[in-house]
N, C-alpha and C positions, 0 to 999 in steps of 0.2 A: 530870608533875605540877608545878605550877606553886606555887614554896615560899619566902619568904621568908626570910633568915638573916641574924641578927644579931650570932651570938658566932663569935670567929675555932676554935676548936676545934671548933662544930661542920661549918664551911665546909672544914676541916681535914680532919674525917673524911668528907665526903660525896663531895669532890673526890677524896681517895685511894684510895677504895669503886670512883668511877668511874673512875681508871685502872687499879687491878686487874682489873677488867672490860672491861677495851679499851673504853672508849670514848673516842670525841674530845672533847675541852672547850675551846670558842671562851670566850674573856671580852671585853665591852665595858666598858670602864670608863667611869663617866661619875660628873659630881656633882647628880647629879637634875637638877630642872626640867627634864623630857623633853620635847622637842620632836620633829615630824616626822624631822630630820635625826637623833638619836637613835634614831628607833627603823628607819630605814633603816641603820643601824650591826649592831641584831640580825639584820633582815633575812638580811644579808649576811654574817654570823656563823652563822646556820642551812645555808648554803651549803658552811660547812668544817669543822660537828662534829654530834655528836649531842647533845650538851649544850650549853647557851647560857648563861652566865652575867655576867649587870648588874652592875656594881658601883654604888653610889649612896654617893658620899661627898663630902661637900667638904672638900676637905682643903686644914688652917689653914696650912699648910705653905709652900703654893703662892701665899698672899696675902702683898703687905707692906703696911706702915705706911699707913695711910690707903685702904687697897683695899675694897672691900663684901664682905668675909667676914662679918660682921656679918649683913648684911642682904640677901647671896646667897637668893635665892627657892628655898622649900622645902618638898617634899610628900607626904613617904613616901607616902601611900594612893595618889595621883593617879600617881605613877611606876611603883609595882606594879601596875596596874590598866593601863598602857600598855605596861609591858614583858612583861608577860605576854601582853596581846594580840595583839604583835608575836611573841611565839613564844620569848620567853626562859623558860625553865626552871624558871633561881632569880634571886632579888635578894637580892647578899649589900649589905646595909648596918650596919657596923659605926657606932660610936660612935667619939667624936675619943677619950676615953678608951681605951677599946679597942686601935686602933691608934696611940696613941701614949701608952703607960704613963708614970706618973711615972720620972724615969729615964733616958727613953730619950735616946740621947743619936747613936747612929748615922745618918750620912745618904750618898747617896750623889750627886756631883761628878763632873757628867760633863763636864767642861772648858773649853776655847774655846766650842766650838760653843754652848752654854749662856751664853754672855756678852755675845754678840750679839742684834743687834734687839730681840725681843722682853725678852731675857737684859738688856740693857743699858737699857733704861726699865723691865725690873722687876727689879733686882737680888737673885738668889735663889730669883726664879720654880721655872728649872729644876731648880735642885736639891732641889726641893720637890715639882716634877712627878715624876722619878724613884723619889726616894726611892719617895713613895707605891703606884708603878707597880710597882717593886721588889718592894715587902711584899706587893701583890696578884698579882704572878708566884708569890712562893712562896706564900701563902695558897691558891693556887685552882688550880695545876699547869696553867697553859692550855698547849694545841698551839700557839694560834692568838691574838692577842687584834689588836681591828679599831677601827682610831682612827679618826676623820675627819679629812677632806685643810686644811678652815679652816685646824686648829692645826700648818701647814704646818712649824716648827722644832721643833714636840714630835714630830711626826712623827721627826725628823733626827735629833733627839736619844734619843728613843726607840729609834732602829737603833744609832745608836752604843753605848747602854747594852747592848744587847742582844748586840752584837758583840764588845764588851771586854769583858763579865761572862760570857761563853759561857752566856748565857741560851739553853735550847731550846725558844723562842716564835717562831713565827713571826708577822712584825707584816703586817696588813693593811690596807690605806688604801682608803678607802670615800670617795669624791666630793662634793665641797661640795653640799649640798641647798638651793637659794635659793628665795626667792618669785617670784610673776609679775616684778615689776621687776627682780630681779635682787639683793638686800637679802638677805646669807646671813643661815642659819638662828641664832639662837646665844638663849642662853638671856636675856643682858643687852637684848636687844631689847625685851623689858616695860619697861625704865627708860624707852625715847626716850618725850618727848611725841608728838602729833602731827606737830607740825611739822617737830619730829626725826627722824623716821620718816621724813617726804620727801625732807630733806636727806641723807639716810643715804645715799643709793640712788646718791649722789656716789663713793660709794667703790668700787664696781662697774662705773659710764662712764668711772672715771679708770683702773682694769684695760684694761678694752676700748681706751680711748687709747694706753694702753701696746703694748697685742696691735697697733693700725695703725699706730701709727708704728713701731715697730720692724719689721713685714711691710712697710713703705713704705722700707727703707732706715735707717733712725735708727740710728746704732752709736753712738752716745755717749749713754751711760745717764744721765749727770747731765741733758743735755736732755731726753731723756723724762721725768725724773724732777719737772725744774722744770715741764712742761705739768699732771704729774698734777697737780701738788700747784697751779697756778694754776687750774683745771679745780674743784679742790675748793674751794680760798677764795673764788671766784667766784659758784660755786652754793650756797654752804652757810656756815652758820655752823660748821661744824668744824673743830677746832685740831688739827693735823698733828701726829702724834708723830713718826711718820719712815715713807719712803718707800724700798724698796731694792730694787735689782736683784742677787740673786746667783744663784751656783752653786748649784743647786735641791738638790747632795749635803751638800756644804761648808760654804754659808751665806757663803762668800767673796765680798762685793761687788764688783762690776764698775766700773768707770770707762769702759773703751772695749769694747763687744761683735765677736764674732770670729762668723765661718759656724760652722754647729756647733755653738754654743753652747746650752745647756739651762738654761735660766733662773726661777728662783721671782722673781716677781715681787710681794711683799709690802706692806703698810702697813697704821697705828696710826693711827686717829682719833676722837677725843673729840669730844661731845657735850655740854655740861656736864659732868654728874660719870659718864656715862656713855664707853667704850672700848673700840670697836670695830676688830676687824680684818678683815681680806678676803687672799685673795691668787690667783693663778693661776701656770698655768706656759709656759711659751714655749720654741719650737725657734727660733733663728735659722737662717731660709735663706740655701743658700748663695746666693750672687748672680752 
């Protein structure tokens, strides 16, 4: 049955109902504006429970100063009407009230990892990620909850929370879903103009640059990192937040790459008031 829920007590007892009953409970959390790549998330969330559970929230938390929490694109009907289709269950969408009573004063800091990259141009972000992620661990008792691979450090940090908080979730990473060009999925994509849109698709050939020069030999990550980023000011009007090579566990950036090495190869680029990310991951061969 396909059920909408919007108060935390009743998400409370329907989640507890179904572990009592053995069943398995997969959660995708998302903050609406469903996209393709979204509902590839339930997908694959139907593959490791009998229960599918949405979450739909945008959570204030996760924004700072000057960010589009404001004007984050939003559509209760149009996201229940997609996640259901896709095979989810229920949509728990609570109210910013709701989950964050007057009062509330708890968050949870999940460390370095969290201060990096993304952490470090949005100061806050993560612990804004967690927290929320947190209160939806115990709100909805998942087995399983299934992030996408894009938000490749919430990923990181996600494990980490999960690991130091002996959270009993197990996190699942589901595959960038892109367009024909190559231009991932992501809900901010309605902001690019047109032309935007074209220039975008910079951020995905300067990946792929990365994948051949580093399979060509290249162990010095800051030259790779100067072609990407020449590669994008070239082709596009987009202003670089930052480009990095790390330890795909760690988030440790690289200066000189070694054989063996397992590498997230990330980057932050703006479009006007628009901020996009991409990233991939690379083995270095031996040679």
């Amino acid at each position: 049955m396909s059920t909408l829920i919007q108060s935390i007590p009743q998400i409370q007892q329907v989640c507890g109902t179904l572990r009592r009953l053995g069943k398995r409970i997969a959660l995708v959390p998302t903050m609406g504006s469903l996209h393709d790549g979204h509902l590839t998330l339930i997908l694959k969330a139907k593959e490791h429970a009998d229960e599918v559970i949405t979450s739909v929230f945008v959570n204030p938390t996760q924004f700072g100063p000057g960010e589009d929490f404001e004007r984050y694109p939003r559509d209760l009907d149009r996201d229940c009407s997609l996640a259901f289709a896709a095979g989810s269950d229920m949509v728990f969408a609570p109210s910013t009230a709701e989950m964050y009573p007057d009062g509330c004063q708890t968050s949870v800091d999940v460390g370095s990892i969290g201060e990096v990259l993304e952490g470090k141009s949005r100061p806050g972000h993560f612990k804004g990620v967690a927290t929320v992620v947190a209160k939806l661990f115990h709100l909805t008792q998942p087995h399983v909850a299934v992030f996408g691979s894009k938000d490749a450090q919430q990923l990181a940090v996600l494990r980490v929370m999960v690991r130091d908080l002996n959270f009993d979730v197990g996190i699942i990473a589901a595959p960038i879903v892109r367009e024909a060009d190559g231009l991932a999925l992501s809900s901010r994509n309605v902001y690019l103009s047109a032309g935007q849109r074209m220039e975008a698709t910079t951020l995905y050939r300067s990946l792929r640059l990365a994948e051949t020069r580093v399979g060509e030999g290249i162990r010095d990550a800051r030259q790779v990192i100067r072609e990407m980023t020449a590669l994008i000011q070239e082709r596009s009007s987009g202003i670089v937040d930052y480009i990095s090579l790390a330890n795909e566990d760690t988030l440790q950036e690289y200066t000189m790459l070694t054989d063996g090495d397992r590498i997230l190869v990330s980057l932050a680029v703006r479009f006007g008031t628009t901020r996009l990310i991409d990233n991939c991951n690379i083995q270095v061969a031996d040679r």
